[in-house]
C-alpha positions as CSV (number, residue, x, y, z in Angstrom):
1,X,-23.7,52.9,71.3
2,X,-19.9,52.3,71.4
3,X,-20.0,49.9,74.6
4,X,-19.9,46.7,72.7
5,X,-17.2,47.7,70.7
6,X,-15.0,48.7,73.8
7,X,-15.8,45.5,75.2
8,X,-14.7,43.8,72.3
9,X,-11.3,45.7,72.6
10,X,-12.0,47.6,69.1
11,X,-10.8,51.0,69.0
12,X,-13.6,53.6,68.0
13,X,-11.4,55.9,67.3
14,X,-11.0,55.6,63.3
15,X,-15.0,55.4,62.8
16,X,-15.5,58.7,64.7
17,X,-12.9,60.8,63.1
18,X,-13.8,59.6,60.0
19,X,-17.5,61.6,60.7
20,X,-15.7,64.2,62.6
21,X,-17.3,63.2,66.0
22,X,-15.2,64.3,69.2
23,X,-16.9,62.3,72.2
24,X,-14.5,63.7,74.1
25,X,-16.4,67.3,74.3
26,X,-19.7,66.2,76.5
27,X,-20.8,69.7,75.8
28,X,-20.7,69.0,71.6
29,X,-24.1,67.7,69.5
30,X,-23.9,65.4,67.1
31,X,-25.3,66.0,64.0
32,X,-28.2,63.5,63.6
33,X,-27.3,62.4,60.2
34,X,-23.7,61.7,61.2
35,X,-25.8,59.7,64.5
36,X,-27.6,57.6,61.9
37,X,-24.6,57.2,59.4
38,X,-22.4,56.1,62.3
39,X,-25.0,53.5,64.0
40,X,-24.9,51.5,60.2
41,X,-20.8,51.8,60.8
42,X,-20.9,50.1,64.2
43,X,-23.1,47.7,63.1
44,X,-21.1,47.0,59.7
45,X,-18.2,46.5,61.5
46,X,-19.6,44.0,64.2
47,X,-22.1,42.3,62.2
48,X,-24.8,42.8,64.9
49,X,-27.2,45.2,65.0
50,X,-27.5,45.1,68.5
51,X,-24.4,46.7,68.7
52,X,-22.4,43.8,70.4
53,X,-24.2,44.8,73.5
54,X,-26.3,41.4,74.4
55,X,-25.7,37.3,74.4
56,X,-25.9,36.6,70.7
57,X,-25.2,39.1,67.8
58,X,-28.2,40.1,66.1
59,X,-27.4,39.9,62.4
60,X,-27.6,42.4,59.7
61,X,-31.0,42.3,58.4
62,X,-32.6,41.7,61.1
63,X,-34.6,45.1,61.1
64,X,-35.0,44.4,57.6
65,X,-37.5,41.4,58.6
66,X,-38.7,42.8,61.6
67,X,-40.2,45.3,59.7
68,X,-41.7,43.0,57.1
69,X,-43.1,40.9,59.9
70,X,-45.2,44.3,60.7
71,X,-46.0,45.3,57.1
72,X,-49.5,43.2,56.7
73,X,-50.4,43.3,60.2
74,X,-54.1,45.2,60.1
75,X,-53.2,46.9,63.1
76,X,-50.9,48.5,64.8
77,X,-51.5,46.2,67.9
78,X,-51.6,43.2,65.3
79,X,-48.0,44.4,64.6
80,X,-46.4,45.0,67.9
81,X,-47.7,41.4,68.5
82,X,-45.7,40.2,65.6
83,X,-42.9,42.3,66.2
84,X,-43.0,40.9,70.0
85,X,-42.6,37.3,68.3
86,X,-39.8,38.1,66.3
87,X,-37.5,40.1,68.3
88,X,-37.9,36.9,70.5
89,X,-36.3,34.9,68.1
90,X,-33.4,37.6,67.0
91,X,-33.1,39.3,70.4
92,X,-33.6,36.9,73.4
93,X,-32.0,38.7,75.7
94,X,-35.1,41.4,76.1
95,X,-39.1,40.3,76.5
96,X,-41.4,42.4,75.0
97,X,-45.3,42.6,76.0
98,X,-48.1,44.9,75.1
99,X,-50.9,45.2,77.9
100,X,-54.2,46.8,77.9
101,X,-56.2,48.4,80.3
102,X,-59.5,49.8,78.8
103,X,-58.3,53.2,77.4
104,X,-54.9,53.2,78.7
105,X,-51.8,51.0,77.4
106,X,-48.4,50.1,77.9
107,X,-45.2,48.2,76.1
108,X,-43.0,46.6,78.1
109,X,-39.5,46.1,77.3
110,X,-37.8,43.5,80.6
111,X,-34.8,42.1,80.7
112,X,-34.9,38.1,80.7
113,X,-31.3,38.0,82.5
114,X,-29.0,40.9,83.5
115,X,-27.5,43.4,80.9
116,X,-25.1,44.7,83.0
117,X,-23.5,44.3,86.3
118,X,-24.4,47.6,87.7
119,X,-28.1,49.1,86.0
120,X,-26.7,52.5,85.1
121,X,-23.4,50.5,82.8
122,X,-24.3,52.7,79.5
123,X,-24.7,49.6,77.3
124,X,-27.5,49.0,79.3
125,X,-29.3,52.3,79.3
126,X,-28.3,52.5,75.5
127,X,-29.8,49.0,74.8
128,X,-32.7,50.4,77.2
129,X,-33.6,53.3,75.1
130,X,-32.5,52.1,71.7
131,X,-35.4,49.2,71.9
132,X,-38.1,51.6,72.6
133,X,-36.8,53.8,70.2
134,X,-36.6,51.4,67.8
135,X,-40.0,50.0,68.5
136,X,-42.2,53.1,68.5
137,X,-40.3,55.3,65.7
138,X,-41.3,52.0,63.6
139,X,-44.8,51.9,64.9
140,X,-44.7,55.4,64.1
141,X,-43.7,55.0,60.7
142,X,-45.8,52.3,59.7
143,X,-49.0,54.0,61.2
144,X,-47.8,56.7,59.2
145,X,-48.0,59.8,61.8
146,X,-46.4,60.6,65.4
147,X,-47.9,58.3,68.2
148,X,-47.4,60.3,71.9
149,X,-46.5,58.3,74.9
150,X,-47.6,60.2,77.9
151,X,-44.8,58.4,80.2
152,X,-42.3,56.2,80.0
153,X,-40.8,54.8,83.4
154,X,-37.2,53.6,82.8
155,X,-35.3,51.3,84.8
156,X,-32.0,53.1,85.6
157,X,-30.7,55.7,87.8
158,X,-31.5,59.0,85.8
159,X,-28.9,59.9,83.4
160,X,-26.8,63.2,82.6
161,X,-28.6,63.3,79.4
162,X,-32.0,62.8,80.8
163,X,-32.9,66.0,79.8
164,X,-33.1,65.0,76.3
165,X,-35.7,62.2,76.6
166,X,-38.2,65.0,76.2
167,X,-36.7,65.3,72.6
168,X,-37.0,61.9,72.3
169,X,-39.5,60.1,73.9
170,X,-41.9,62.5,76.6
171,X,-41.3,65.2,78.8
172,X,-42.6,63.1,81.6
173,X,-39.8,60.3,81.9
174,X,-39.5,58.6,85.8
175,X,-36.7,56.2,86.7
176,X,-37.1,53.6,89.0
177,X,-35.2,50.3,90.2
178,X,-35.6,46.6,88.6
179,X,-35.3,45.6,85.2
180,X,-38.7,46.3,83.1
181,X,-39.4,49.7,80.9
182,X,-42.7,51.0,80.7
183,X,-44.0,52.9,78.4
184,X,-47.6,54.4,78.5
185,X,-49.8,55.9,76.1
186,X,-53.6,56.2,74.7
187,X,-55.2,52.7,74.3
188,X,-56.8,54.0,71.1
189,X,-53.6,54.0,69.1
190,X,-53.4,50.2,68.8
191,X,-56.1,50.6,67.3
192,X,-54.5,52.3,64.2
193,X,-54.1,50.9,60.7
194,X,-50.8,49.8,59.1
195,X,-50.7,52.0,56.3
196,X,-47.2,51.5,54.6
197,X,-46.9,48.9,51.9
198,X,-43.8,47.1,49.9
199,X,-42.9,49.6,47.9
200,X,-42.9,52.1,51.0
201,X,-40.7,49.9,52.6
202,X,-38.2,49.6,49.6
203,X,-37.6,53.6,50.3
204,X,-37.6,53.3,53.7
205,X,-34.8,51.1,54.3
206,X,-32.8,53.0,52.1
207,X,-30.0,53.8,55.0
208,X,-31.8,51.8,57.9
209,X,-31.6,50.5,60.5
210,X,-29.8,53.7,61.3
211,X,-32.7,56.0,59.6
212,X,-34.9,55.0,62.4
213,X,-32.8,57.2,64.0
214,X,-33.9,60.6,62.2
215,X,-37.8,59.8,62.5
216,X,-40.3,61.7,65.0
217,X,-38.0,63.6,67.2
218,X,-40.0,65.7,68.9
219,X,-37.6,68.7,68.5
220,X,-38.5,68.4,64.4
221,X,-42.0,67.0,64.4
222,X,-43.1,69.2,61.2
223,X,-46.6,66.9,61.6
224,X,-47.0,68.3,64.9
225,X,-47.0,71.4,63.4
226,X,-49.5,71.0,60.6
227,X,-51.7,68.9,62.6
228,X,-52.1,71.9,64.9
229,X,-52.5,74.2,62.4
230,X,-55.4,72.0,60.9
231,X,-57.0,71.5,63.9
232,X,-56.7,75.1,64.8
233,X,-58.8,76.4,61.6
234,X,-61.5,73.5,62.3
235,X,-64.1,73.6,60.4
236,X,-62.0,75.7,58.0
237,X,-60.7,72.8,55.9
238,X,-57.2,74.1,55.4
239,X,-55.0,72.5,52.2
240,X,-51.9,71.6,51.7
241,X,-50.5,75.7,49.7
242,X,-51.6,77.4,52.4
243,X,-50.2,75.4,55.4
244,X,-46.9,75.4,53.9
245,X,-47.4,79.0,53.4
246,X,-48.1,79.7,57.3
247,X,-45.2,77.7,57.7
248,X,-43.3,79.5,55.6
249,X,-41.8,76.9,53.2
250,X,-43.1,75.3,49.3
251,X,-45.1,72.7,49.1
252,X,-42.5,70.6,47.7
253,X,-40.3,71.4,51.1
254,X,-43.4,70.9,53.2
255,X,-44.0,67.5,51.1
256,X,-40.3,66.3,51.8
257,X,-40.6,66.8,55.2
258,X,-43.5,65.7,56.1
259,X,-41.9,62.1,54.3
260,X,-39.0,62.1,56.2
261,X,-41.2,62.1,59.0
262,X,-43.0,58.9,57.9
263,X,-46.2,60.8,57.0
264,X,-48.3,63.2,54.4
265,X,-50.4,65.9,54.4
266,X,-53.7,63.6,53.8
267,X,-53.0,61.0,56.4
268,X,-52.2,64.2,59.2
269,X,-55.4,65.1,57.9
270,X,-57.2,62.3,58.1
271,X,-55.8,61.1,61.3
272,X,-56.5,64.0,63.1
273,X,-60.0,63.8,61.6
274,X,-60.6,60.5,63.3
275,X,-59.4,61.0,66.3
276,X,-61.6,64.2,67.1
277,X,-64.5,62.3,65.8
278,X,-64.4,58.9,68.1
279,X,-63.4,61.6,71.1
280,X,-66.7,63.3,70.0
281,X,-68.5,60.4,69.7
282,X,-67.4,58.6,73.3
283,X,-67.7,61.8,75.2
284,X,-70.6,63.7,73.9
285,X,-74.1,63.3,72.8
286,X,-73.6,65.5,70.0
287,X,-75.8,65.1,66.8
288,X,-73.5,63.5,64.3
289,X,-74.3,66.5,61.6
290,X,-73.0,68.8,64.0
291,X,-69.4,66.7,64.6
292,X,-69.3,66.7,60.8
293,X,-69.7,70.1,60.3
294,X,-67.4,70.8,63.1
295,X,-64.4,68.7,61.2
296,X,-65.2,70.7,58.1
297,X,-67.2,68.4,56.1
298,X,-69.4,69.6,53.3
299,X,-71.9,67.4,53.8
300,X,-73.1,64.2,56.4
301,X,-72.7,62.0,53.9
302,X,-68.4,62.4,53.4
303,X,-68.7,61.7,57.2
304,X,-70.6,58.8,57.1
305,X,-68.5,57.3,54.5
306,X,-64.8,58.2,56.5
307,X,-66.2,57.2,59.5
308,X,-66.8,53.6,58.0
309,X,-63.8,53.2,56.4
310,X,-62.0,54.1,59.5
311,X,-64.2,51.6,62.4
312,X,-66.1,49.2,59.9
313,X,-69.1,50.9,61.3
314,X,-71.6,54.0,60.7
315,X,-71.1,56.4,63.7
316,X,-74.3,55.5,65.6
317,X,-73.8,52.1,65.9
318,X,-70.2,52.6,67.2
319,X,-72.1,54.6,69.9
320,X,-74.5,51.9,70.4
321,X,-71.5,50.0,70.8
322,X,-70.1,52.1,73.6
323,X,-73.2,52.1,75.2
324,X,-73.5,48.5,75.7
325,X,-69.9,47.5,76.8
326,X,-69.4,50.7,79.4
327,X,-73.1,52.3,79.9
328,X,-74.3,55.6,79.1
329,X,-71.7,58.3,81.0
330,X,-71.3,60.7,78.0
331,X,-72.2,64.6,79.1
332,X,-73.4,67.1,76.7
């Protein structure tokens, strides 16, 4: 994150004692507050928030607009699409793409002309991993719960710190030569509403872009947690007092949390609610009473009504639907 200024000749030095950061100690952590207060320093100080690290300075606000351009997508593959336009436009030095494969997807991130002289210069794996970080914690965000990439192949030599990607991004991190970043994950995700509005977005950027930094880190995911606690005590329809109580804080810290993390105990809820029922639906020829009951609702009916505001459709027509663009391979 410092590269650009070092090869701008500006000394570091004041910025990081003035958050008590000592670079010089490989074994020290950095505090990810003081991480997120020092990348709005750097980029303050350069007027770029690409961190002086590519052709042409990408200027403050930028993230600002990028994330607007996202705000009224539908989707969350409407929005990568716009965010792909945009970061065109502010960030030329990088091509973005978004490719399907029926229920498997990947975002690209390739370089359109060399970052660095060698590929393992530490602008460019910085500039590398800040991109997709940036991308997905906003996709994230915006979605309004944790989206898992299953891999992500990387185009450098592996790192020192590579061990941390697992914090970060996925346990199952390759690195390979050229100059294109892959990252994979389920192709139902694009599928996701935008859920965030304007007046989200007023809180959110309230210390971006450097916030970005302190959503979904694996190592801190409290909706991981109360996802897995819900799902556990399926068809048990667990509320919000007593998860917080297994997890042994309030509701109010359990609230807090949960919105630092971009999400709330109902979307969790209802997120997790959808996904088990289109995996139901695809891969079983279960009555749909039974997969309501089994995702603790009261009655059909609450089902029938979730189920259309999440696809548009009831929940035998989407399997009609299936039926007629891949055949009938579901298994009791």
């Amino acid at each position: 994150m410092l590269s650009g200024m070092l090869q701008r000749n500006i000394d570091p030095t004041p910025l990081l004692a003035g958050m008590d950061i000592n670079i010089a100690d490989a074994a020290s952590r950095v505090p990810v507050d003081r991480y997120a207060t020092l990348y709005n320093l750097i980029i303050a100080r350069l007027e770029d928030e690409g961190f002086g690290l590519f052709s042409i300075p990408m200027r403050p606000g930028s993230f600002e607009f990028l994330c607007r351009s996202m705000l009224g997508a539908p989707t969350l593959a409407d929005g990568l699409d716009r965010a792909r336009r945009f970061l065109s436009i502010v960030l030329p030095d990088f091509r973005i793409a978004v490719h399907r494969h029926d229920n498997r997807a990947e975002l690209c991130i390739e370089e359109t002309r060399p970052l660095a002289r060698a590929p393992d210069e530490a602008g460019r794996v910085f500039a590398f991993e800040w991109l997709l970080r940036l991308v997905h914690s906003l996709s994230c965000w915006l979605v309004g719960r944790g989206l898992a990439l299953d891999s992500v192949d990387f185009p450098f030599p592996r790192p020192p710190h590579a061990d941390d990607y697992a914090l970060v991004y996925t346990e199952r991190s390759c690195f390979t030569d050229g100059g294109r970043l892959c990252a994979h994950f389920n192709a139902t995700l694009l599928d996701l509403p935008i859920r965030r509005d304007e007046a989200a977005l007023v809180t959110f950027l309230e210390g971006a872009p450097g916030r970005i930094s302190m959503l979904y880190r694996r190592d801190r995911n409290t909706v991981t947690r109360v996802r897995d606690l819900i799902r556990h005590a399926l068809p048990a329809s667990l509320g919000q007092e007593e998860v917080a109580s297994r997890l042994h804080m309030s509701p109010r810290t359990l609230h807090r949390r949960l919105e630092e993390e971009g999400s709330s105990f109902r979307a969790i809820k209802e997120a997790l609610r959808r996904d088990m029922a289109l995996a139901r639906l695809t891969k079983t020829r279960q009555p749909i009473a039974r997969v309501a009951a089994d995702l603790g609702y009261a009655d059909t009916s609450a089902f029938y009504r979730a189920f259309t505001g999440w696809t548009g459709m009831s929940p035998e027509r989407y399997r009609r639907q299936l039926s007629t663009q891949a055949g009938d391979t579901t298994t009791e």
